[in-house]
N, C-alpha and C positions, 0 to 999 in steps of 0.2 A: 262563880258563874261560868259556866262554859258557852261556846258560842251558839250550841244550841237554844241557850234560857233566854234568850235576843233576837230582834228582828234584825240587827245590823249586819250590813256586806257590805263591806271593805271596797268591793266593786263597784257599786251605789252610789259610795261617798265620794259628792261633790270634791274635796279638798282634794281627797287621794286621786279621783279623775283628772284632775289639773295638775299637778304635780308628776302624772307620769306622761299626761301628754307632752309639758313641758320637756321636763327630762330625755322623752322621745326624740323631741324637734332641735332641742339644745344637741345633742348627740349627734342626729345627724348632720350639723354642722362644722362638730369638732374636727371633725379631719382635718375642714380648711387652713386652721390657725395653725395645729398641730402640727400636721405637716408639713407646711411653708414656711410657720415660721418655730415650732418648735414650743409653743406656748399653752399655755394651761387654760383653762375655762377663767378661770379669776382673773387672769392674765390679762388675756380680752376684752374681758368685762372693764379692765381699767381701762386701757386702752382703749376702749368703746365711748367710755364714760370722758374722757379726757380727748378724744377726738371730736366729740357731740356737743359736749359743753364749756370746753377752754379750760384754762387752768380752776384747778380746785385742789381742796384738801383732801388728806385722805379717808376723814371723818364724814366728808361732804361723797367721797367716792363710796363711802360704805353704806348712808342713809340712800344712795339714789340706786345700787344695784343692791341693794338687800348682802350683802355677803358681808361677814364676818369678820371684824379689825384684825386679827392675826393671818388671815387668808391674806387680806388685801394687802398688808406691812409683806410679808412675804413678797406676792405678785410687785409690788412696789422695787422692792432693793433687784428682783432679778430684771423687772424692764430698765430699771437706772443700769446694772451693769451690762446688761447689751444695748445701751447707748438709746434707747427709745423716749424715756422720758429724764425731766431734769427735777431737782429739786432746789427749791430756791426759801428763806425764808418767810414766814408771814409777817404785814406790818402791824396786822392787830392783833395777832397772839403767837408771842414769845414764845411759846411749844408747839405751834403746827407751823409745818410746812407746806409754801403752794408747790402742785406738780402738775407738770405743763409737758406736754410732746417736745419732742428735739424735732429737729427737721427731719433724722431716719423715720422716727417715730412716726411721725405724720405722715411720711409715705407707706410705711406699713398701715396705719390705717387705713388709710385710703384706698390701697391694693385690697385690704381685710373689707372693707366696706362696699367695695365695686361687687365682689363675693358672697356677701351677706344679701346686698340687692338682689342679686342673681338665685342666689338660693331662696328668700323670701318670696319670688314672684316663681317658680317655679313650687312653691308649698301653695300659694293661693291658686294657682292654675289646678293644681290637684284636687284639692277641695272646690274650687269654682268660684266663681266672682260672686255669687252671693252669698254663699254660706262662709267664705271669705270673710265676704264686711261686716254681716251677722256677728261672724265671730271674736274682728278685732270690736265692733261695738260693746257684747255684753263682756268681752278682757277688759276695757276699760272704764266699762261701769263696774265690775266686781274690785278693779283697782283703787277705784275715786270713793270704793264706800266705806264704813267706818263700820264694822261690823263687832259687834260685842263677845265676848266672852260668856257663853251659857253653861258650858262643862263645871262639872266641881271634881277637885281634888281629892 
């Protein structure tokens, strides 16, 4: 089948339009971290997750930002060795560990998050205060739905 024998563009498709607006808006963010502090998108993303939520595991960091146990174990051992976050045992399972912010840690969030503010209301300003709210409304109704599997293999 060539793409001729099909109605489908690539362009059209909802997933793929979401995935690269994301990607778009993720991007133009990166700098901040990158640059100030040297950190990776995964990076962040723990450090996000572990800023917003308090200590968690890293299984608990992986189901809440969708990213990948090997990403996150990476992002992991390099924010422990630049002194950002700690690890400490779990007391109800002998093979995870909790990871919590150090004090550095928590100020680099917080400097990362006074920036994330700044850049989020500068992204809604562009778009406009309605299509704005529109648009975090139906992000979080496509997040909250349970939507099936219809493709076959």
């Amino acid at each position: 089948m060539t793409s001729r024998d099909t109605d489908f563009d690539l362009d059209q498709f909802l997933p793929y339009l979401l995935n690269q607006a994301a990607e778009a808006v993720s991007q133009g963010f990166q700098p901040v971290y990158r640059d100030r502090y040297g950190m990776t998108r995964t990076q962040w993303r723990v450090m996000a997750n572990l800023g917003r939520f308090g200590a968690m595991t890293a299984s608990d960091i992986c189901a809440a930002s969708h990213v990948e146990k090997t990403k996150v174990s990476r992002a992991v051992a390099t924010l422990e060795a630049a002194g950002h976050l700690a690890r400490a045992p779990s007391e109800n399972d002998g093979r995870a560990e909790i990871l919590s912010l150090t004090e550095t840690g928590m100020a680099v969030f917080e400097d990362l998050g006074r920036s994330a503010l700044s850049y989020d209301a500068d992204l809604r300003a562009r778009l406009g205060p309605e299509s704005a709210e529109a648009l975090r409304g139906l992000l979080r109704r496509l997040r909250a739905m349970e939507l099936p599997a219809t493709a076959k293999d």
